[in-house]
PLY file of the C-alpha trace (Angstrom):
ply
format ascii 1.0
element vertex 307
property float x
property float y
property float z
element edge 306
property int vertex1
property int vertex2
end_header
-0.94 28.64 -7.50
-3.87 27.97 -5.17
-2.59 25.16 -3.63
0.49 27.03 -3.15
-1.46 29.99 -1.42
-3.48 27.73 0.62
-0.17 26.21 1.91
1.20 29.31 2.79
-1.75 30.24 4.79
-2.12 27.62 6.68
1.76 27.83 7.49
1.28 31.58 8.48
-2.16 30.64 10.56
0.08 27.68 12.30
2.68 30.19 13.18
0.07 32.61 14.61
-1.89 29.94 16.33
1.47 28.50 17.99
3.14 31.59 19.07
0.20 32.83 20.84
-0.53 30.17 22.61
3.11 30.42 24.16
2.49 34.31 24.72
5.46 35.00 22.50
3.78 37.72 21.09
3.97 38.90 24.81
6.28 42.13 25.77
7.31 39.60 28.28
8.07 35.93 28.48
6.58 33.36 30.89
5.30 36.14 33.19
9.13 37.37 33.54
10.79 41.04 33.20
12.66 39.71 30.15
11.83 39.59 26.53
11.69 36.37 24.48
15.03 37.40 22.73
16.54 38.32 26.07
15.30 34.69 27.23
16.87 33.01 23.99
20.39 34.82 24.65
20.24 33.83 28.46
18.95 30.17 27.64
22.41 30.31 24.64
24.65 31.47 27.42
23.52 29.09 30.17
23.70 26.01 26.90
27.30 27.08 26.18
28.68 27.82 29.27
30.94 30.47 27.69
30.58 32.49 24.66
31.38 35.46 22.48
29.05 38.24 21.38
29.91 37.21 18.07
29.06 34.21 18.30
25.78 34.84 19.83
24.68 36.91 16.96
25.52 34.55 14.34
23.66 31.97 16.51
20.72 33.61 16.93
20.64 35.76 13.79
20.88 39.49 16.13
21.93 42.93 15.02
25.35 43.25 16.96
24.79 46.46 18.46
21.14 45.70 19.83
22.83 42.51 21.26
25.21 44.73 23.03
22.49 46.94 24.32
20.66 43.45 25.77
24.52 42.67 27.19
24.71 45.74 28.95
21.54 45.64 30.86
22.29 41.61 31.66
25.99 42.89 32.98
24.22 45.75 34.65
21.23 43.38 36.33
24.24 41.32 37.58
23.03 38.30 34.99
26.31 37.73 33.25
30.22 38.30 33.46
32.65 39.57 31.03
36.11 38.22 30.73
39.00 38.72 28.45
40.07 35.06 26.68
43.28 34.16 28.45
43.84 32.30 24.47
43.29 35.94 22.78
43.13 38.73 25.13
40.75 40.58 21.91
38.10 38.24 22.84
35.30 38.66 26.00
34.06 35.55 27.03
30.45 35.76 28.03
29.06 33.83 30.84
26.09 33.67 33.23
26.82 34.77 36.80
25.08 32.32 40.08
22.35 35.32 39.41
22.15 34.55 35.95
21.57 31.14 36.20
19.14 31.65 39.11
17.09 33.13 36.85
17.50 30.48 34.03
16.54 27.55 36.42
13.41 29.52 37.16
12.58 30.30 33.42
13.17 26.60 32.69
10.56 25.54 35.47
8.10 27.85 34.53
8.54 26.89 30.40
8.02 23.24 32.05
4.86 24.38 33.67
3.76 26.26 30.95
4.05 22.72 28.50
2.59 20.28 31.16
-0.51 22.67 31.41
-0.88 22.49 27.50
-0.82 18.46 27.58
-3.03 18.12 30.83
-5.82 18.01 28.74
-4.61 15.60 25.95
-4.35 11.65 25.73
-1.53 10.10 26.05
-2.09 9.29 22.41
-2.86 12.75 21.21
0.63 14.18 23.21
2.34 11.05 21.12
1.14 12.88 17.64
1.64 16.18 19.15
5.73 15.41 19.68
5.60 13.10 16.38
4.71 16.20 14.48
6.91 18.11 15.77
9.91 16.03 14.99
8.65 16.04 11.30
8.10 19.49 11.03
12.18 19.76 12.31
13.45 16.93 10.34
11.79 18.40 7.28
12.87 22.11 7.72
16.16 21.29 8.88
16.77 20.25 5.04
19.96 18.19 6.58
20.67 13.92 6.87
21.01 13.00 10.32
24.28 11.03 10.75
22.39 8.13 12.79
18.97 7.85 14.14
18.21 4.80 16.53
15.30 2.71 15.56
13.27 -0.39 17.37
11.78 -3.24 15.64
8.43 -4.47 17.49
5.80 -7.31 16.76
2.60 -6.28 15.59
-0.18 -4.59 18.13
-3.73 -3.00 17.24
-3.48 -0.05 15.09
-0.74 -1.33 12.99
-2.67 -3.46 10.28
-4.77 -0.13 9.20
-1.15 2.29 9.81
0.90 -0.03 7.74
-2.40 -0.79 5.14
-2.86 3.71 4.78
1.18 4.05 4.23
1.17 1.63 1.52
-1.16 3.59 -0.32
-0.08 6.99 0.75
3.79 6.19 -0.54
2.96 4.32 -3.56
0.55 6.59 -4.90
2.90 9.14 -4.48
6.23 7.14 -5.78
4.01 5.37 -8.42
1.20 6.77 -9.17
-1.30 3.48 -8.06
-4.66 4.52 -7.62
-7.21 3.14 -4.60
-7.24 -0.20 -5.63
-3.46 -0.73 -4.34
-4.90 -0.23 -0.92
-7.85 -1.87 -1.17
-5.60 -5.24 -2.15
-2.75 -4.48 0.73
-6.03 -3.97 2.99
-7.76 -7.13 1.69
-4.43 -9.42 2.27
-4.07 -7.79 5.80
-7.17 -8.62 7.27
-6.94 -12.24 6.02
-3.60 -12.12 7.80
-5.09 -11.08 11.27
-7.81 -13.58 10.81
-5.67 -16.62 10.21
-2.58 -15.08 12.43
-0.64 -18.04 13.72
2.72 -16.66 16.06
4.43 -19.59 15.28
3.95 -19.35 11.37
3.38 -16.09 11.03
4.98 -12.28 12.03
4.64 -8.72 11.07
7.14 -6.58 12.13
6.85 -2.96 12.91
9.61 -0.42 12.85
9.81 2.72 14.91
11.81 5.75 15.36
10.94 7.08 18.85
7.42 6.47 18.83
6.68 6.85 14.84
6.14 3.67 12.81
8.59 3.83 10.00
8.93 0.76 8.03
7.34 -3.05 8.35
7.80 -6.52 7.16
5.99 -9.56 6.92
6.34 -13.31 6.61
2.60 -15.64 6.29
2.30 -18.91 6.07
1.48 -20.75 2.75
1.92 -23.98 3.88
4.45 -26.01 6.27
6.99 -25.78 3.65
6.81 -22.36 1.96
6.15 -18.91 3.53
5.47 -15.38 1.63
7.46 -12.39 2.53
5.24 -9.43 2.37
4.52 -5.37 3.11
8.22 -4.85 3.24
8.05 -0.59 3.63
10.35 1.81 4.88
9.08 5.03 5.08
11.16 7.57 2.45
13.14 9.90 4.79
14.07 6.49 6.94
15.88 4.74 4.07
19.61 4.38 3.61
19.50 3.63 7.33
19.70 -0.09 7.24
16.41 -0.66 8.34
15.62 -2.57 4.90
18.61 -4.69 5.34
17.62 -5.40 8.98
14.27 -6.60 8.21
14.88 -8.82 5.60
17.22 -10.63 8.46
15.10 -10.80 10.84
12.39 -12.07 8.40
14.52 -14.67 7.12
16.17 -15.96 9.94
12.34 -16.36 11.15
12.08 -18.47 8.20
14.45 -20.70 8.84
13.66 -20.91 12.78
10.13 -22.46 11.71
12.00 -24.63 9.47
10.28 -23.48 5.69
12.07 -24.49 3.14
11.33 -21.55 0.74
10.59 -17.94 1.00
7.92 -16.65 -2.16
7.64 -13.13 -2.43
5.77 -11.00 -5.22
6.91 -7.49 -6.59
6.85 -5.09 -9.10
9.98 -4.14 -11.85
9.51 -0.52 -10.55
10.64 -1.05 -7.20
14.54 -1.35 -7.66
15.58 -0.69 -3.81
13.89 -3.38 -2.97
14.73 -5.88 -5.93
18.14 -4.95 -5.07
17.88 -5.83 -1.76
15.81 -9.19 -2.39
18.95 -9.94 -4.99
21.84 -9.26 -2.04
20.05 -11.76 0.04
19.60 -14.90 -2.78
16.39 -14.26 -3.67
15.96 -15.60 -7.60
13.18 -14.03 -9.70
11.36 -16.95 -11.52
8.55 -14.97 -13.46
7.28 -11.84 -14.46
4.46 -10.41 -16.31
3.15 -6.92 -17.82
-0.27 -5.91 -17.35
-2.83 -3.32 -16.40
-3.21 -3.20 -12.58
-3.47 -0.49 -9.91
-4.04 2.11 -12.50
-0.62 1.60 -14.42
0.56 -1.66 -16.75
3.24 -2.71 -14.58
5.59 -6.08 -14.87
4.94 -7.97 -11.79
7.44 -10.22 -10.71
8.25 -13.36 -8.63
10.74 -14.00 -6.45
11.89 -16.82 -4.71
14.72 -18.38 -2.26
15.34 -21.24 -1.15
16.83 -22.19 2.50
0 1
1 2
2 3
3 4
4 5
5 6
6 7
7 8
8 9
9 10
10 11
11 12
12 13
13 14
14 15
15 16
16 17
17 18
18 19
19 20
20 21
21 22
22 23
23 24
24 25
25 26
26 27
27 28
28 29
29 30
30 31
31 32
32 33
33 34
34 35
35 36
36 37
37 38
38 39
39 40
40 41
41 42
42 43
43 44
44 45
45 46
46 47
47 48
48 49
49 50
50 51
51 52
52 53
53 54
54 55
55 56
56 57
57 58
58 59
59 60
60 61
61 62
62 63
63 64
64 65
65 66
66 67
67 68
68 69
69 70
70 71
71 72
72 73
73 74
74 75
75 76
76 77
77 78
78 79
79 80
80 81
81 82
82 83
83 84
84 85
85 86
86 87
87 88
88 89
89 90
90 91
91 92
92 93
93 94
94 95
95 96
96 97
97 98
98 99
99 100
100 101
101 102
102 103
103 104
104 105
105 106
106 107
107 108
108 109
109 110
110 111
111 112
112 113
113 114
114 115
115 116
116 117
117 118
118 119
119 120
120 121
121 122
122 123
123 124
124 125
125 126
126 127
127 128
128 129
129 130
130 131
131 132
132 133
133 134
134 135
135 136
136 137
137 138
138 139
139 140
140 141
141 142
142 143
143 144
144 145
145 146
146 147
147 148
148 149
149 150
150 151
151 152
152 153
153 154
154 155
155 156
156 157
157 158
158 159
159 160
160 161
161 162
162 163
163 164
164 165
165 166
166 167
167 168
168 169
169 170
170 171
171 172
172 173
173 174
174 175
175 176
176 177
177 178
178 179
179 180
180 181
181 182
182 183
183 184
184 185
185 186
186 187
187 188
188 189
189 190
190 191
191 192
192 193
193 194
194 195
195 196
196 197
197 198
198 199
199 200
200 201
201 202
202 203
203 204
204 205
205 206
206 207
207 208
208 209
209 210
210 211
211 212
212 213
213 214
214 215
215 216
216 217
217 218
218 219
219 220
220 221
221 222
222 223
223 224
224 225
225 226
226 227
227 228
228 229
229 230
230 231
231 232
232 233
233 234
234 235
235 236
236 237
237 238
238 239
239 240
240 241
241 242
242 243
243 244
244 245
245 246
246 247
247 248
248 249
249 250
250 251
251 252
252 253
253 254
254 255
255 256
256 257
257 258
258 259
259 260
260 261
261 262
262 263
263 264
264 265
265 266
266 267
267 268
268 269
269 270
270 271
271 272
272 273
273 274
274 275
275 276
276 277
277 278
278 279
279 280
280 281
281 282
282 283
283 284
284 285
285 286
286 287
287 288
288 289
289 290
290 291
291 292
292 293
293 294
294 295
295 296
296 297
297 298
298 299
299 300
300 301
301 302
302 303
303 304
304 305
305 306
């Protein structure tokens, strides 16, 4: 229950913090005569080009007759025309008048102003994690798949090895429960991969979603005949995108540019995405064994294919 609390405070204190820093809280919006519900309608109207009252209240969630009011004072102020629906004379189409979207142009430039002023004083880093958040926070409250999301794949640059190295131990404490030592071995095999990085033997791959690193891949060098596939991660709400299956062809096909011979790759029973995915593309598992590691007595496995 504390935890629970805590998370609805700091929600709550978010909201708070947020919406006064816009001046939402403000009678008025953006240093206008207009309200931040009369700014939402006109903003609705000038997005839809024409609408119904109707449909503006299920949109925005508004009491019908205090949207009328609002309407009345718009049609009144000379901010928007009503016409019957030449499809069903019942219906009044709503839409904004040259006044009307006078007024919207300069709302927009000022709201423009208004965000350029809050990132003046931010790196370009810091407005990156800013917009990053905010995408997450949407994504996550939207509680809905998106039907396609375009993602780049990228070589490795500084910043990734200690991303990629906290994610691994971030996601598989959560899906499995490993404790510190997980990331202390990912972090351990990543530095010696930095240190003995060779471009023509060697390549991490990074995978991004706008700017936010979702998912990576690696293939190292063992010797001129045999490379290791490793740190293949897709982050959990990116999966089921084909970002897996699009990794283990590029690392693969990397593989067989270089000329190895054989691909070795080591895994545990737990992780059946992934198995599956090594099994659609030939790999073969050729041993396994239970123990006590990472805090758990898992079965690791090896996998292998040959090219």
């Amino acid at each position: 229950m504390i935890e629970k609390t805590e998370r609805i405070g700091k929600i709550r204190s978010f909201n708070r913090f947020y919406t006064n820093l816009l001046g939402l809280l403000d009678k008025t919006l953006l240093k206008s005569a207009y309200s931040l519900t009369d700014v939402r309608i006109l903003f609705e109207l000038n997005n839809l080009s024409t609408s119904t009252a109707s449909e503006i209240v299920k949109l925005l969630n508004l009491d019908p007759a205090y949207l009328s009011r609002i309407l009345s004072s718009f049609e009144e102020k000379n901010l928007i025309l009503k016409e019957r629906s030449s499809k069903d004379m019942r219906k009044r189409l709503l839409s904004l008048t040259s006044t009307g979207k006078d007024l919207i142009s300069e709302l927009q430039e000022r709201a423009s102003e208004q965000i350029i002023m809050l990132l003046s004083n931010l790196t370009d880093e810091d407005q990156n994690k800013l917009v990053n958040s905010m995408e997450v926070i949407e994504r996550i409250l939207k509680r809905e798949p998106e039907k396609s999301e375009f993602y780049s794949i990228r070589s490795h640059k500084p910043g990734d090895i200690g991303y990629i190295t906290y994610r691994h131990g971030v996601i598989y404490t959560m899906e499995y429960q490993l404790d510190e030592t997980f990331e202390a071995y990912v972090a351990k095999y990543m530095a010696q991969f930095v240190e003995n990085y060779d471009p023509a033997k060697d390549c991490l791959w990074i995978v991004e979603i706008g700017t936010e690193v979702v998912g990576s891949i690696a293939i190292v060098n063992v010797n001129d005949n045999i490379a290791q596939l490793r740190w293949l991660l897709v982050e959990p709400y990116a999966r089921n995108k084909g970002i897996g299956t699009k990794l283990m062809y590029e690392a693969i096909s990397f593989c067989k540019y270089q000329g190895y011979k054989k691909i070795i790759l080591g895994t545990f029973s737990d992780l059946k995405m992934a198995r599956r995915l090594y099994e659609k593309n030939g790999f073969q598992l050729v041993n396994s064994k239970t123990h006590p590691i990472w805090g758990q007595t898992l079965t690791e496995e090896d996998w292998e294919l040959d090219l």
